[in-house]
C-alpha positions as a printed Julia matrix, in Angstrom:
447×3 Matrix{Float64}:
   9.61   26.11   -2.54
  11.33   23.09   -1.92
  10.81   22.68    1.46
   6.85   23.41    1.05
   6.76   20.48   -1.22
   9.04   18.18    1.06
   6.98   19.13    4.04
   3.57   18.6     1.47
   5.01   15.13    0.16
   6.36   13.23    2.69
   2.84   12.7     5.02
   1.73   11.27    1.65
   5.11    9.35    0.5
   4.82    7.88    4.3
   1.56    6.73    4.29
   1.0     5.23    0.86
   4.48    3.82    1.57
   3.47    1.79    4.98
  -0.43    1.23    4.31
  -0.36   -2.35    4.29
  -3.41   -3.01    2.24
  -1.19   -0.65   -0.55
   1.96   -2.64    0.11
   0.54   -5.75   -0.48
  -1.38   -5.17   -3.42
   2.14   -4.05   -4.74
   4.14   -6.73   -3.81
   1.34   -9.5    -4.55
   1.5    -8.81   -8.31
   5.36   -8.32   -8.01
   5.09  -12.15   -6.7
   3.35  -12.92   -9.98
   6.28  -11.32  -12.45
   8.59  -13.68  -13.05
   5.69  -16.12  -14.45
   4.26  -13.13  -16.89
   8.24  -12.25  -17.67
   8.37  -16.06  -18.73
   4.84  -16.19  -20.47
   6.22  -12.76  -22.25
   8.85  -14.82  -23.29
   6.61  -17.87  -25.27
   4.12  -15.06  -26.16
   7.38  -13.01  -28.4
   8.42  -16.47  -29.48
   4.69  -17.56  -31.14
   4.19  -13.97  -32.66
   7.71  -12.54  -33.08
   7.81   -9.45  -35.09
   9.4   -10.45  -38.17
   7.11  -11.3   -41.58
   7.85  -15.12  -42.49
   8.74  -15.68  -39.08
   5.76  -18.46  -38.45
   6.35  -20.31  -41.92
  10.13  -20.39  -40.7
   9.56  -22.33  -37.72
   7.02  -24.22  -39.56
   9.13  -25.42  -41.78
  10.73  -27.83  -39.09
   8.91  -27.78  -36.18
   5.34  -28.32  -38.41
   2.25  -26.69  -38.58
   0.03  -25.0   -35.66
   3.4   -25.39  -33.58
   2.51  -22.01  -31.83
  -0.63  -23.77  -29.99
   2.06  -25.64  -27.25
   3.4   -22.29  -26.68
  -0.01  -20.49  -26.11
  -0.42  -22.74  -23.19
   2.36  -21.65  -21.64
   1.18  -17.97  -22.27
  -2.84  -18.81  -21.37
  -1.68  -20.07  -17.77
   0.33  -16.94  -17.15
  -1.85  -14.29  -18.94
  -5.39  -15.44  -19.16
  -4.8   -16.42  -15.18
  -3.38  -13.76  -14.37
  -6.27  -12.62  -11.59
  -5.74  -15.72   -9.38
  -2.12  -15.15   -9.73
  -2.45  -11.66   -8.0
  -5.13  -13.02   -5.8
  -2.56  -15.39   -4.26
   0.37  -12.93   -4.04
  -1.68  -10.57   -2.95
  -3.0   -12.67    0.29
   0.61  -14.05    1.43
   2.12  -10.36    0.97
  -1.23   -8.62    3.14
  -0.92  -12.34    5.5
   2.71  -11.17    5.9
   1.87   -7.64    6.94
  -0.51   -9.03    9.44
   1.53  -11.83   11.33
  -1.21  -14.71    9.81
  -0.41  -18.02    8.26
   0.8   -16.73    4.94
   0.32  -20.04    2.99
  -3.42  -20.89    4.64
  -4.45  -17.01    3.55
  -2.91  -17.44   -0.4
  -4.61  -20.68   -0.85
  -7.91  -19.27    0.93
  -7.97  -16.28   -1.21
  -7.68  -18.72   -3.8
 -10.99  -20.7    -3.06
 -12.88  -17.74   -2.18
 -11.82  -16.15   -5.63
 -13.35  -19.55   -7.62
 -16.16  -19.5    -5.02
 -17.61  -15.83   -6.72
 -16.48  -16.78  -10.23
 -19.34  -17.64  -12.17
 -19.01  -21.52  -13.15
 -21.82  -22.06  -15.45
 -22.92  -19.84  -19.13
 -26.35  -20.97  -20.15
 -25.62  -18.85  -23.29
 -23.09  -20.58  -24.51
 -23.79  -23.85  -25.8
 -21.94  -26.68  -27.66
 -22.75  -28.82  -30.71
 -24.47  -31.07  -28.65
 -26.63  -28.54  -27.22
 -25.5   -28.58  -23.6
 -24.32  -25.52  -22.18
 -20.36  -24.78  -21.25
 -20.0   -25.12  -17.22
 -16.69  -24.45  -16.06
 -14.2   -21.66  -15.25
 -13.78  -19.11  -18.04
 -10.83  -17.47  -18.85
 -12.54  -14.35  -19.5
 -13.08  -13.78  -15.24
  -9.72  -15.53  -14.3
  -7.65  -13.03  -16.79
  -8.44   -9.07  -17.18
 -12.07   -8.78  -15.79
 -11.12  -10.94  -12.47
  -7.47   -8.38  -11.7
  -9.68   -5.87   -9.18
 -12.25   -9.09   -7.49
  -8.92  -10.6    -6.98
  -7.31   -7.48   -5.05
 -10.63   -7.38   -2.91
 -11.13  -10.69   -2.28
  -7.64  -11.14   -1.33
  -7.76   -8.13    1.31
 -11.18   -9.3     2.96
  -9.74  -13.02    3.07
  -7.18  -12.04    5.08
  -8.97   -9.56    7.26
 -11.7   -12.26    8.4
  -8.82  -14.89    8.92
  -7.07  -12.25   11.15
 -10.09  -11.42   12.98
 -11.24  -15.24   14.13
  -7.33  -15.51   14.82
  -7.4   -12.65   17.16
 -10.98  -14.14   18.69
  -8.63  -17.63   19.15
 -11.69  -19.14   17.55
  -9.05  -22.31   16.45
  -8.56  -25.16   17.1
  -5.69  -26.62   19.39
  -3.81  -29.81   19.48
  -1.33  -31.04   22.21
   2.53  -30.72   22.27
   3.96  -33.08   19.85
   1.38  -33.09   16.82
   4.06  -32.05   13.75
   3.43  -28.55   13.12
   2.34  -28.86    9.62
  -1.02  -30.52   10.99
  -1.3   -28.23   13.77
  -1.21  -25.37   10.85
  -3.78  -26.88    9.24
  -6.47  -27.59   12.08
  -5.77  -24.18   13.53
  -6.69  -22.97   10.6
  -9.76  -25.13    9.44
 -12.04  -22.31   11.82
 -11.24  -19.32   10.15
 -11.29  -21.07    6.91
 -14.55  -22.15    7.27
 -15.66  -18.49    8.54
 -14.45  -17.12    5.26
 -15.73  -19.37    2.96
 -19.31  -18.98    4.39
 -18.94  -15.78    4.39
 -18.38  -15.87    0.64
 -20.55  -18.4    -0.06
 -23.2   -15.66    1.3
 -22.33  -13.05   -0.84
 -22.04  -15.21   -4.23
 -25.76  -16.38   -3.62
 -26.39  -12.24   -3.05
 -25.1   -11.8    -6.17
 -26.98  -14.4    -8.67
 -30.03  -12.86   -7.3
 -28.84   -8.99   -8.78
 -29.45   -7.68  -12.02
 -25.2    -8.04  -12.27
 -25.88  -11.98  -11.8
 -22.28  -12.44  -10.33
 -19.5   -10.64   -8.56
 -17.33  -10.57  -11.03
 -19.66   -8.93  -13.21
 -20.05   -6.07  -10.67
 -17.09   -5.56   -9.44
 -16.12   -4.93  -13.43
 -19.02   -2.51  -14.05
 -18.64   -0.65  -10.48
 -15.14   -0.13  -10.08
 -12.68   -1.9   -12.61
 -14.53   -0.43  -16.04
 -14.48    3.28  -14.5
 -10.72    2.94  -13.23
  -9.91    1.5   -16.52
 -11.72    4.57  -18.35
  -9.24    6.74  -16.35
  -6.34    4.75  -17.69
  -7.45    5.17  -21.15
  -7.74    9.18  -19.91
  -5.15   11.47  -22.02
  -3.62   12.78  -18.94
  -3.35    9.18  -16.86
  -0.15    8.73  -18.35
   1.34   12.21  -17.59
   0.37   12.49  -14.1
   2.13    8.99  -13.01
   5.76    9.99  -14.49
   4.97   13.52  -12.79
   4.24   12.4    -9.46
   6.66    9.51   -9.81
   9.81   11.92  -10.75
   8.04   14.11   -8.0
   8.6    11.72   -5.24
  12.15   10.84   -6.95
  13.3    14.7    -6.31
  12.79   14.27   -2.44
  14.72   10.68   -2.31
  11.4     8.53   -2.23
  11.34    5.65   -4.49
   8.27    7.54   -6.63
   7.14    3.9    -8.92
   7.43    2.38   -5.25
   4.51    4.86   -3.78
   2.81    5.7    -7.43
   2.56    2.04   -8.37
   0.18    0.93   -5.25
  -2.48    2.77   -7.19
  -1.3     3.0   -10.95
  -0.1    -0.83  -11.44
  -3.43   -2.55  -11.21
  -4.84   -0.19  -13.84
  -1.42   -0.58  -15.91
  -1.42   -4.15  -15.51
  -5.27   -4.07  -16.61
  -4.94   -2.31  -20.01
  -2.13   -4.15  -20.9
  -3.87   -8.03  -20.18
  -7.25   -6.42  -22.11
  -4.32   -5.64  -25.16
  -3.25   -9.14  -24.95
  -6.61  -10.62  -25.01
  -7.86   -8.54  -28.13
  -5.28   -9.58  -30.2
  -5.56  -13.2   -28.93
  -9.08  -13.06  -29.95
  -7.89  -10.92  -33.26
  -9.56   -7.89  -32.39
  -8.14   -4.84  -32.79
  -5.9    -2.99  -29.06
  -6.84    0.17  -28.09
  -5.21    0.44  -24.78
  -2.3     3.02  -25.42
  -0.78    3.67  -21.89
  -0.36   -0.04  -21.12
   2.76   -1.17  -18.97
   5.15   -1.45  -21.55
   4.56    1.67  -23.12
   4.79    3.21  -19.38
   8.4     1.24  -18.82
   9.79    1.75  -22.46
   8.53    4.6   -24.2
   8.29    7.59  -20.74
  11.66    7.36  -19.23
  15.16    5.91  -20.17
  17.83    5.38  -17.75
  15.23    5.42  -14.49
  13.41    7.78  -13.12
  13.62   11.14  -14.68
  15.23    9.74  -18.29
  18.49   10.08  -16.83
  20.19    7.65  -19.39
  20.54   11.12  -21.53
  22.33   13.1   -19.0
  24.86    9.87  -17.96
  25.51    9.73  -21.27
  26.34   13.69  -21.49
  27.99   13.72  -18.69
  30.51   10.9   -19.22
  31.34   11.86  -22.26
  31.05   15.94  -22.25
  31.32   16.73  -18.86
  34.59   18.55  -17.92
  34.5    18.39  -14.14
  36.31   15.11  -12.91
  33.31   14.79  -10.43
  30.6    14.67  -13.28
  32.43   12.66  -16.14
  33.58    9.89  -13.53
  30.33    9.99  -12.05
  28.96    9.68  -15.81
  30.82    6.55  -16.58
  30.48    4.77  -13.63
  26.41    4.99  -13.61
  26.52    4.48  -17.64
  26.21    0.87  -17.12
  23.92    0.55  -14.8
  21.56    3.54  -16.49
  21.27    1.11  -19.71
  19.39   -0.95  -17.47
  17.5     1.49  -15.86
  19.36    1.56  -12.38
  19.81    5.66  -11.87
  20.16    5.73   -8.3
  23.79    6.5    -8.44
  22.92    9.58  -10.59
  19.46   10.1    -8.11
  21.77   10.82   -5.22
  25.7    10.99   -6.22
  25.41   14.14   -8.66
  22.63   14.25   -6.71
  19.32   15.18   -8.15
  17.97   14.95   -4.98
  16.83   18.23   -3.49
  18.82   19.53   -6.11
  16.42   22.83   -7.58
  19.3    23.24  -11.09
  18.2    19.56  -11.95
  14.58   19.64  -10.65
  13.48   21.23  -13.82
  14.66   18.63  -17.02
  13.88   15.56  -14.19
  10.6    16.32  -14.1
  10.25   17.86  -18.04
  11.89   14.95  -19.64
   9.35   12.15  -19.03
   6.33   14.48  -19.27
   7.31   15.55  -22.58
   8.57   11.53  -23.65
   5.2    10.57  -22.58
   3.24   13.15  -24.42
   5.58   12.68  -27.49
   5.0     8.82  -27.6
   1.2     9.25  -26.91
   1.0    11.79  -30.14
   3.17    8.46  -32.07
   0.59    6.07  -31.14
  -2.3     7.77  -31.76
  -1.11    9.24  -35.4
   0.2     5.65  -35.84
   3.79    6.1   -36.59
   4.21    3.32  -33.9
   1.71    0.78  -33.02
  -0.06    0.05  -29.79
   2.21   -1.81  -27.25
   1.07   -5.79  -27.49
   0.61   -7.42  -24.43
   3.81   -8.81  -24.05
   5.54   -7.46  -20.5
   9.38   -7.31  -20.31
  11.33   -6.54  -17.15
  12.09   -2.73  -17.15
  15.44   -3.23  -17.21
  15.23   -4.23  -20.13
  17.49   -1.51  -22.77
  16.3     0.9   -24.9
  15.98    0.28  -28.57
  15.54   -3.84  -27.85
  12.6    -2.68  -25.74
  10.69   -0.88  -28.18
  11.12   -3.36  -30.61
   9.81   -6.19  -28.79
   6.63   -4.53  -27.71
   5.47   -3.1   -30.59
   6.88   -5.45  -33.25
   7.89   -2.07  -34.96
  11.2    -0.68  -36.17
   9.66    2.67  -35.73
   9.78    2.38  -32.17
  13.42    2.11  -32.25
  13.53    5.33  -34.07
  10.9     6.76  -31.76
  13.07    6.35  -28.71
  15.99    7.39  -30.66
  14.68   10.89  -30.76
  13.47   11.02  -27.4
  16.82    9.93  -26.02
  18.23   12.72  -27.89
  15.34   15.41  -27.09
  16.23   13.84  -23.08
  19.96   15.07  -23.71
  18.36   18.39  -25.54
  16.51   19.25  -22.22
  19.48   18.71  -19.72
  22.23   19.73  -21.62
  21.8    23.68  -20.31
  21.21   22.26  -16.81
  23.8    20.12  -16.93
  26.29   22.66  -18.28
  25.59   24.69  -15.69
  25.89   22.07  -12.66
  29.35   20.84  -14.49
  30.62   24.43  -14.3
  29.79   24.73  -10.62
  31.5    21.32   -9.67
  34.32   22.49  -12.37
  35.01   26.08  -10.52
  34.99   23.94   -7.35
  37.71   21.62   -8.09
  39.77   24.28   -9.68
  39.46   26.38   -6.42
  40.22   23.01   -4.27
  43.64   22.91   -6.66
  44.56   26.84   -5.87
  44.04   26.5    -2.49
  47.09   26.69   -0.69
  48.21   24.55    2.05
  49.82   26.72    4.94
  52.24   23.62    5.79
  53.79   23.97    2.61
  55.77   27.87    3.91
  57.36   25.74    6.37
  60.96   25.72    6.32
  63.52   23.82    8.46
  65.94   26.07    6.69
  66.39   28.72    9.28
  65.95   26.28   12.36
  68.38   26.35   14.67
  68.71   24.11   17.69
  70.76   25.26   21.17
């Protein structure tokens, strides 16, 4: 059975795993993390989960204090579409051997070019209407028109490239300016191009491309994220792709992030806008509440097996990964015990984040924890300090308590089992005896 689903998965783990337009959708919002982590960061800070907590800082650092740090968190979140759109151009520019600066920053102006700029329905005291970019299509609604955008930008640069429709100076011209006028042709080829289809679009019943990429492909997606088994079936085929050695979040996440990344921005502007979330399989709750430890919820059997295992191979094993697992680094457990290719420990790897994901969802929904906020922490971030930081909620803490120990519940028989193995093994490597040691030199005798 295992080889039918190695010889089933790896076509598929290969593929997703070198399709540039995949990889660079991956990597482009990966370019944008460190800016969200840090936005996360003044977002926890203005609304930190502890009643009083406002008046407190209040109290010296005066009243409204939280607006300076919801520009810090509006310029990270609510822009959060032309943050991708610009990753997502240099990483696809990369992949294609094209000027990787001239691509983000063209992706860029082709992104503001389809953005609506002007709301005749909205209009101020003195009766003239706003014009401007809202943060409503740079934020949430804008996260798929950015992935597009950024793809097509890139592809028509490429192609006048290729065509050496550009324009050449001499030897000698500093190559910044050469850049720049080699790439003022396909620049201009793009930007008519989507100058064309934002005029196409005003004259549609959608009245911009924002508003139809949203109601075509984003809103559906999004409706499959909100799905009760969206959830399930990423830690499935994630830990899937795990069992065969393939980075699973690295091939899964080409096609889940966006949506994750989606759900948990449309949390963040509800409560911004103090409307209720209803997004419950956001990113946080996919990082924090479905596996501990890495992929598979390892951090249960590390913590077994350095403390419980009686092999040597298995408890040193245990305490060496232990650190690393409370981070969510596994890969010593992945392939040292290994779990790879390994049928005894196929079955709790792939049971244990299934069942912390369905036990989690069941939390949220009866309300013994509430719905992640949109605050996004790195995933190696530890248990317990996670769940309290993106729900706001002690119960969370207590939530992934019991999961932890319902992880350790599910391997312990498996784990017995592969400890016994390794144990027998080592006790028949200490039996075995050496023929050098019935050597004498007793009963030598030299002529």
């Amino acid at each position: 059975m295992m080889k039918k689903l190695e010889s089933w998965l790896m076509p598929i783990a290969n593929t997703l795993s070198k399709n540039k337009v995949l990889i660079s959708i991956r990597d482009g919002f990966i370019f944008a993390l460190p800016m969200i982590v840090i936005g996360s960061i003044f977002l926890l800070i203005s609304n930190f989960p502890i009643e009083g907590w406002s008046e407190f800082v209040a109290s010296f650092a005066g009243k409204g204090w939280e607006t300076n740090f919801d520009a810090v968190t509006s310029a990270t979140f609510d822009c959060y579409a032309i943050l991708g759109c610009m990753g997502i151009a240099y990483a696809y520019a990369r992949e294609n051997g094209v000027d990787k600066i001239e691509c983000a920053l063209l992706s860029l102006v082709n992104f503001l070019i389809l953005a609506p700029k002007s709301f005749p329905d909205y209009v101020n005291a003195n009766g003239k209407a706003f014009s401007g970019f809202a943060f409503a299509n740079l934020g949430t609604k804008g996260i798929f028109l950015a992935m597009i955008t950024a793809i097509f930008t890139v592809l028509m640069f490429k192609f006048v490239v290729k065509k050496h429709w550009v324009i050449k100076l001499p030897d000698g011209v500093p190559p910044a300016v050469m850049d720049s006028f080699a790439a003022l042709i396909p620049a201009a080829f793009t930007m008519v191009v989507f100058f064309i289809v934002n005029i196409i679009f005003t004259h549609t019943s959608f009245g911009n491309a924002p508003a139809f990429i949203y109601a075509v492909l984003q809103a559906p997606l999004m409706g499959v994220g909100r799905s009760a088994g969206f959830e399930v079936l990423y830690q499935f085929l994630s830990t899937l792709f795990w069992l065969f050695g393939i980075n699973g979040p690295a091939v899964t996440n080409t096609i889940f992030s966006p949506i994750h990344q989606a759900l948990t921005l449309e949390n963040y502007e509800a409560a911004a806008a103090g409307l209720p979330m209803t997004n419950i399989f956001t990113a946080g709750f996919s990082d924090f509440f479905c596996n501990f430890g890495g992929g598979g919820s390892t951090l249960g059997l590390v913590i077994m097996m350095a403390f419980f295992a009686k092999s040597k191979r298995m408890k040193t094993l245990g305490k060496l990964s232990l650190p690393a697992a409370i981070f969510g680094i596994n890969e010593p457990i992945i392939f040292g015990l290994p779990i790879v290719l390994n049928p005894l420990m196929a079955i709790p790897f792939m049971l244990a984040p299934v069942l912390n994901t369905i036990l989690a969802q069941i939390a949220t929904q009866i309300g013994f924890i509430p719905i992640t906020i949109g605050v996004q922490l790195s995933w190696t971030t530890p248990i317990f300090i996670s769940g309290f930081l993106v729900t706001g909620s002690i119960n969370a803490v207590i939530l992934q308590a019991v999961q932890l120990a319902m992880d350790m519940g599910i391997y312990y028989p498996f784990m017995r089992m592969q400890d016994i193995k390794y144990l027998e093994d080592e006790k028949n490597v200490d039996n075995k005896k050496d023929d050098l040691d019935d050597l004498s030199f007793d009963d030598l005798q030299l002529n």
